[in-house]
GUVEXKE-203317 format. One record per residue (C-alpha): x, y, z; residue number from 1; residue in one letter. Coordinates in Angstrom, 2 decimals, decimal comma. Example, Ala and Ser with C-alpha at 12.3 -4.5 7.8 and 13.67 -1.06 7.14 Angstrom:
! GUVEXKE-203317
@c1: 12,30 c2: -4,50 c3: 7,80 k: 1 r: a
@c1: 13,67 c2: -1,06 c3: 7,14 k: 2 r: s
This chain:
! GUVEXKE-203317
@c1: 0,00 c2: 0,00 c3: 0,00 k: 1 r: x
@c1: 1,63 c2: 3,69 c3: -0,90 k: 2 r: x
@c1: 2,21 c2: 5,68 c3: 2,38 k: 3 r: x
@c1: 0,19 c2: 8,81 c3: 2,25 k: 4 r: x
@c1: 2,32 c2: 12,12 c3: 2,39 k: 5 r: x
@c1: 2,06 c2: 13,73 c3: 5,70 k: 6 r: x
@c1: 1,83 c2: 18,30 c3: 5,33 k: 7 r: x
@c1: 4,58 c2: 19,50 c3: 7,63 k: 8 r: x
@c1: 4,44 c2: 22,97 c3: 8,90 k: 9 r: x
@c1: 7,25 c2: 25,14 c3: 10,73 k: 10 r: x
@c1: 6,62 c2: 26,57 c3: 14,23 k: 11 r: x
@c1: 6,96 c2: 30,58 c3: 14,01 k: 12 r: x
@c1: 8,67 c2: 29,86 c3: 17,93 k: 13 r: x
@c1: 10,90 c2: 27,05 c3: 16,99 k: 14 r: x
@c1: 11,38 c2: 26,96 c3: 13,17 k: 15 r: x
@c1: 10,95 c2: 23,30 c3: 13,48 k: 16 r: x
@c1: 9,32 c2: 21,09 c3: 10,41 k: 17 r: x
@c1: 6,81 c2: 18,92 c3: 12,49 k: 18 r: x
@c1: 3,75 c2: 17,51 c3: 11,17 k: 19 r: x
@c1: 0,46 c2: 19,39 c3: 11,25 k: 20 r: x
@c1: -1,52 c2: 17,79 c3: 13,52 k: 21 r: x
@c1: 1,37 c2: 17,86 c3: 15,92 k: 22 r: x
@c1: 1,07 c2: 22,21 c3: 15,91 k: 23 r: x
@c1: -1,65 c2: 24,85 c3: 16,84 k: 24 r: x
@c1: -2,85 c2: 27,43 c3: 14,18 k: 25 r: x
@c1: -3,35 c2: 30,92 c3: 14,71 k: 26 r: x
@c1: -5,39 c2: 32,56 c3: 12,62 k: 27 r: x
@c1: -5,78 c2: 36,04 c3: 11,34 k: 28 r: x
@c1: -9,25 c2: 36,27 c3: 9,51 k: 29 r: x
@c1: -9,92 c2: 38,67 c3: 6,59 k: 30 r: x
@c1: -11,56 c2: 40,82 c3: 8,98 k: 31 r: x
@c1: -8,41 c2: 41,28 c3: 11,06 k: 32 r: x
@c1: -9,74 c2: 39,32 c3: 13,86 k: 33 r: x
@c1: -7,19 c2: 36,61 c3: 15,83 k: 34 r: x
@c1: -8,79 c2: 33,17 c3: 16,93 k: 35 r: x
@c1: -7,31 c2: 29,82 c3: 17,81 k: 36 r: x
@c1: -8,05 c2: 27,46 c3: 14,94 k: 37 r: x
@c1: -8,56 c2: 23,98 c3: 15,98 k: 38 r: x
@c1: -10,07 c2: 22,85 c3: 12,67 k: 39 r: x
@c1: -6,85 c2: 24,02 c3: 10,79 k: 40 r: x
@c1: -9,53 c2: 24,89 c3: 7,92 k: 41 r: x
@c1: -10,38 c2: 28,31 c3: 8,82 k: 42 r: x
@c1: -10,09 c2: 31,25 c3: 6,70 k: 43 r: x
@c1: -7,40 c2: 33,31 c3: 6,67 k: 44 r: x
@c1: -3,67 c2: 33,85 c3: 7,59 k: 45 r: x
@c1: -2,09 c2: 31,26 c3: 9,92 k: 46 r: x
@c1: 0,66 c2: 31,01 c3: 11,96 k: 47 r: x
@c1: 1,59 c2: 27,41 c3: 13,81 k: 48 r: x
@c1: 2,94 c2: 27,09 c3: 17,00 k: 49 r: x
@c1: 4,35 c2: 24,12 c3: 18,87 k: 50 r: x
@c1: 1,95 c2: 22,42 c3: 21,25 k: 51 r: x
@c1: 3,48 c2: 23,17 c3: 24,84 k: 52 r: x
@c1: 3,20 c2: 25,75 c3: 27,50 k: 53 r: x
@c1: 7,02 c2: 26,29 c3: 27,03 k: 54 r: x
@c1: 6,22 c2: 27,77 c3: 23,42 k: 55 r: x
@c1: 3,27 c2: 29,48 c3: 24,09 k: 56 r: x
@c1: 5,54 c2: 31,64 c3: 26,86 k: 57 r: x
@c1: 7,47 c2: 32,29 c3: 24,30 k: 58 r: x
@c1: 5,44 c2: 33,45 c3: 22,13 k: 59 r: x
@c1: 3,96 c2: 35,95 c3: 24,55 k: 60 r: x
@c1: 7,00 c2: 37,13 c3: 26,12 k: 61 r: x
@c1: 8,68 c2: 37,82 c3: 21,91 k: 62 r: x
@c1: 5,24 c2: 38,99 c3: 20,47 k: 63 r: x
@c1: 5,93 c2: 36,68 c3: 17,87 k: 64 r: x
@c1: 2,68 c2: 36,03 c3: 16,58 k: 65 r: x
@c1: 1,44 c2: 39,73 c3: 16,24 k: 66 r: x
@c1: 4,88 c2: 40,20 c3: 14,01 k: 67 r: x
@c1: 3,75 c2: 36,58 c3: 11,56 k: 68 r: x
@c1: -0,24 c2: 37,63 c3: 11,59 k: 69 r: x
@c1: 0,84 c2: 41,09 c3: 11,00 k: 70 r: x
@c1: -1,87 c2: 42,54 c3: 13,50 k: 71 r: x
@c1: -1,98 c2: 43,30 c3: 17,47 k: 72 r: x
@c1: -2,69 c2: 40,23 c3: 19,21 k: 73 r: x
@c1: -4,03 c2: 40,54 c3: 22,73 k: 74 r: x
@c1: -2,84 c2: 38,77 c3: 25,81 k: 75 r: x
@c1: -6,37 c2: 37,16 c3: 25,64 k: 76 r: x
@c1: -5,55 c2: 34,50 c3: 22,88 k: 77 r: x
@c1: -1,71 c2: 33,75 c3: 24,30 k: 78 r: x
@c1: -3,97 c2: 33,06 c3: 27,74 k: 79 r: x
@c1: -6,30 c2: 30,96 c3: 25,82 k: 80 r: x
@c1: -3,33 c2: 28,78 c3: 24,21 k: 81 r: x
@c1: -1,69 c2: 28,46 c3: 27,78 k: 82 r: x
@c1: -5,10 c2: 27,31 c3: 29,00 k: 83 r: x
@c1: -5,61 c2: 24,67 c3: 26,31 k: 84 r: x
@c1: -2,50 c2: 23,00 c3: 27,14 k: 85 r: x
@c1: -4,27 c2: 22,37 c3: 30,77 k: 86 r: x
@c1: -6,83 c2: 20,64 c3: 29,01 k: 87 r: x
């Protein structure tokens, strides 16, 4: 049987290859609005980050997803990716 191709994204903290179900998108819609995209089929501008509480400090403490979405992101949706992790 032929082994199906798996999509690898980088991590905007790491700039790691991993596979894509192993990251977190970002998303920036049209309308300039951040969310957490845990479809990975949302609309949009996306930005994948590593799935740990390590990486999401990161990313608060560097800003680094307001520079790759090219908007303001609030604390709000860094809080909300920290929270997940809990989950």
């Amino acid at each position: 049987m032929k082994q199906r191709k798996v999509p690898l994204r980088k991590c905007v903290v790491t700039n790691e290859m991993k596979p894509k179900k192993e990251l977190i998108r970002v998303v920036r819609s049209p309308e300039g609005e951040v969310s957490i995209d845990k479809t990975g089929k949302k609309n949009g501008r996306g930005a994948y980050i590593s799935n740990g509480k390590e990486f999401f400090e990161q990313a608060k403490k560097k800003d680094i997803l307001s520079r790759h979405l090219n908007v303001k992101v609030s604390e709000e949706i860094y809080d909300q990716l920290i929270e997940q992790v809990g989950k």
